[in-house]
C-alpha positions as CSV (number, residue, x, y, z in Angstrom):
1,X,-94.1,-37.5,294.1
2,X,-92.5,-39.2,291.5
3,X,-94.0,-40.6,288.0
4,X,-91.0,-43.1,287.7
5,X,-92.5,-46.4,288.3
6,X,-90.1,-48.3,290.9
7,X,-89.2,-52.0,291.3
8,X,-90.6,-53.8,293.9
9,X,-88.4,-53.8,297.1
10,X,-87.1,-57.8,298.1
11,X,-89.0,-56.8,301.5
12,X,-92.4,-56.2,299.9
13,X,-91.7,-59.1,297.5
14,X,-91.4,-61.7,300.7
15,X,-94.3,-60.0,302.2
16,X,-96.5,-60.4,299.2
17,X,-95.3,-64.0,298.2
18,X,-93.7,-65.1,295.3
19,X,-94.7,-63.3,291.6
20,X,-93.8,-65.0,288.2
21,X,-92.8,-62.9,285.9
22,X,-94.8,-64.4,282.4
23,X,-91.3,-63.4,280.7
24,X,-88.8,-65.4,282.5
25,X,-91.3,-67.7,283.8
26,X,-89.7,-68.2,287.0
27,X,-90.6,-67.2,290.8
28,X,-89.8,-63.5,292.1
29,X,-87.8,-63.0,288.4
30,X,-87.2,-59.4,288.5
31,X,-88.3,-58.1,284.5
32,X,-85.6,-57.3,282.0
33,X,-83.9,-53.8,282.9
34,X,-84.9,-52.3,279.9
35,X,-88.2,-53.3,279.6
36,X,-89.7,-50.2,280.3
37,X,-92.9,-49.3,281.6
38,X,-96.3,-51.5,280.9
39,X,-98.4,-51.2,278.8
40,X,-100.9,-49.6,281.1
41,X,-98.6,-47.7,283.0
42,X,-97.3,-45.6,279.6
43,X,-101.5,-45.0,279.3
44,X,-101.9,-43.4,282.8
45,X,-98.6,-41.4,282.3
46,X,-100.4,-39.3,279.1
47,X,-103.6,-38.5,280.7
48,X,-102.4,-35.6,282.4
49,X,-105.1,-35.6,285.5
50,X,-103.7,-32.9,286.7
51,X,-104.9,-30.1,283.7
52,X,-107.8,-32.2,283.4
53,X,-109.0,-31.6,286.9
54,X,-107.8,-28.6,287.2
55,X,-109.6,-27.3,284.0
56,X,-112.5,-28.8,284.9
57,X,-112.8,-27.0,288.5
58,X,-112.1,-24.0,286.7
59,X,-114.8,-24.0,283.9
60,X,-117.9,-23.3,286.4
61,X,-116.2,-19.9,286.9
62,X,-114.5,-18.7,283.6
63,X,-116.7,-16.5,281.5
64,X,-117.6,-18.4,278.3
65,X,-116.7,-15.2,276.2
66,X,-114.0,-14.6,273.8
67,X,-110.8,-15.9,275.8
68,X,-111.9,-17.4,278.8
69,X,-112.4,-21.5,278.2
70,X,-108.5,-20.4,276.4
71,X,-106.9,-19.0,279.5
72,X,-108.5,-22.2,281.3
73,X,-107.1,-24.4,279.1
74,X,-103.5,-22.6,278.8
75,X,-103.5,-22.4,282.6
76,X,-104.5,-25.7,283.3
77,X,-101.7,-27.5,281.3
78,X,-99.1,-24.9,282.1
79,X,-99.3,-25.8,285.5
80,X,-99.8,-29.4,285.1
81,X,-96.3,-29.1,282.6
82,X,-94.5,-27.6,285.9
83,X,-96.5,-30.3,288.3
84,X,-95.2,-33.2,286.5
85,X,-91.1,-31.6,285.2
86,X,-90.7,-31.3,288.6
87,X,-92.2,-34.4,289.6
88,X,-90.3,-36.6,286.8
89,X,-87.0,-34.1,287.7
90,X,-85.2,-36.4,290.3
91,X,-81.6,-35.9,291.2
92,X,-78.6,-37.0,288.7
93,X,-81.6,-37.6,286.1
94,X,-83.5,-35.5,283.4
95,X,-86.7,-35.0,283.6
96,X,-88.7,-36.9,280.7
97,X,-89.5,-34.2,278.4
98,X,-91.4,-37.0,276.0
99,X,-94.3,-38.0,279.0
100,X,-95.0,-34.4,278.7
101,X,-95.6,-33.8,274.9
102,X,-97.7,-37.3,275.1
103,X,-99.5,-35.3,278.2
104,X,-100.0,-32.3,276.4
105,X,-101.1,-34.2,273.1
106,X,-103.6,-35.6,274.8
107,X,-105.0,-33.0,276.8
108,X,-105.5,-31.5,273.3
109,X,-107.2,-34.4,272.4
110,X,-109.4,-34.5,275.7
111,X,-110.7,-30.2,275.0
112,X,-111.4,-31.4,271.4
113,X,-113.9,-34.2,272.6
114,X,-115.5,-31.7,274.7
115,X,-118.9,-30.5,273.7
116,X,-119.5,-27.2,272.4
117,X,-119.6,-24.8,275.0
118,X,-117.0,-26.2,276.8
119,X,-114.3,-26.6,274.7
120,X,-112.1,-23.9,273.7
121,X,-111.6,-25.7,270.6
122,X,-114.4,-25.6,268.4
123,X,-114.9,-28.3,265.8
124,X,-117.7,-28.2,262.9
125,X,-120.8,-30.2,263.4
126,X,-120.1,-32.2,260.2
127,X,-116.8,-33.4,261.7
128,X,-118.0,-34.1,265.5
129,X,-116.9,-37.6,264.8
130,X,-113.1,-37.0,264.3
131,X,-111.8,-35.4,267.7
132,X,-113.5,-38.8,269.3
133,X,-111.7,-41.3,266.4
134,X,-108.1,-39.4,266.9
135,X,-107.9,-40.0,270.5
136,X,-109.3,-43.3,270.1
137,X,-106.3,-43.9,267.8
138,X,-104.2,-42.1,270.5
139,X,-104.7,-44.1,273.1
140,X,-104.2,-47.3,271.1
141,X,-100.7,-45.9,269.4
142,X,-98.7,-43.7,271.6
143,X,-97.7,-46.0,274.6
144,X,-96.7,-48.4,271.4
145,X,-94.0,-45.5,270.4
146,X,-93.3,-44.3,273.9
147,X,-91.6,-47.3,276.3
148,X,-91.3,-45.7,279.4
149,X,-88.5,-45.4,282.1
């Protein structure tokens, strides 16, 4: 499993007819090499699914006391950290260290949101608004800063 977004082989490319790229404006034009990733792609790469499932399968059965919705939380994005190093870790490159702040960040973001109760951060009721307004401005600035491989 990789989180490297790969070109288009020339097979699938005859297979699937002829693209235009809206750059180059010309058939099958392969886009610039350092381009990056889209738009949309940089967006999926921060949601870290992985810590967001895996917290939420966990939260039905971690006691709602002191430290448990913490040790859910610190679990789940531990292990999604080591899911996707190793997935972005391919040989003769480095694995990219920046998709994972941007994951963590917003899996921070994402338990903030969370209503009370199931959230191990807890937010005061006269600032419920803000958690929701950060990661609204989240989503809208980091794949701007971050370009993708």
């Amino acid at each position: 499993m990789s989180l490297r977004i790969q070109p288009r082989s020339r097979s699938m490319a005859a297979v699937s007819g002829p693209t235009t790229s809206i750059r180059a404006g010309t058939a099958n034009a392969a886009p610039p090499a350092d381009a990056g990733d889209s738009w949309l792609t940089r967006l999926v790469k921060m949601v870290p699914a992985e810590a967001i499932g895996l917290y939420g399968t966990a939260l039905p059965h971690v006691e709602k006391g002191r430290y448990g919705l913490q040790a859910a939380a610190v679990m789940a994005l531990v292990v999604a950290l080591v899911i996707r190093y190793a997935a972005t870790n391919e040989r003769g490159k480095r694995p990219q260290i920046v998709p994972l702040v941007y994951a963590s960040i917003s899996f921070g973001l994402w338990l903030s949101t969370l209503p009370e109760g199931q959230s191990p951060i807890s937010v005061h009721e006269d600032f419920l608004y803000v958690p929701t307004l950060l990661t609204l401005a989240w989503v809208m600035v980091a794949p701007l800063l971050y370009k993708g491989t």
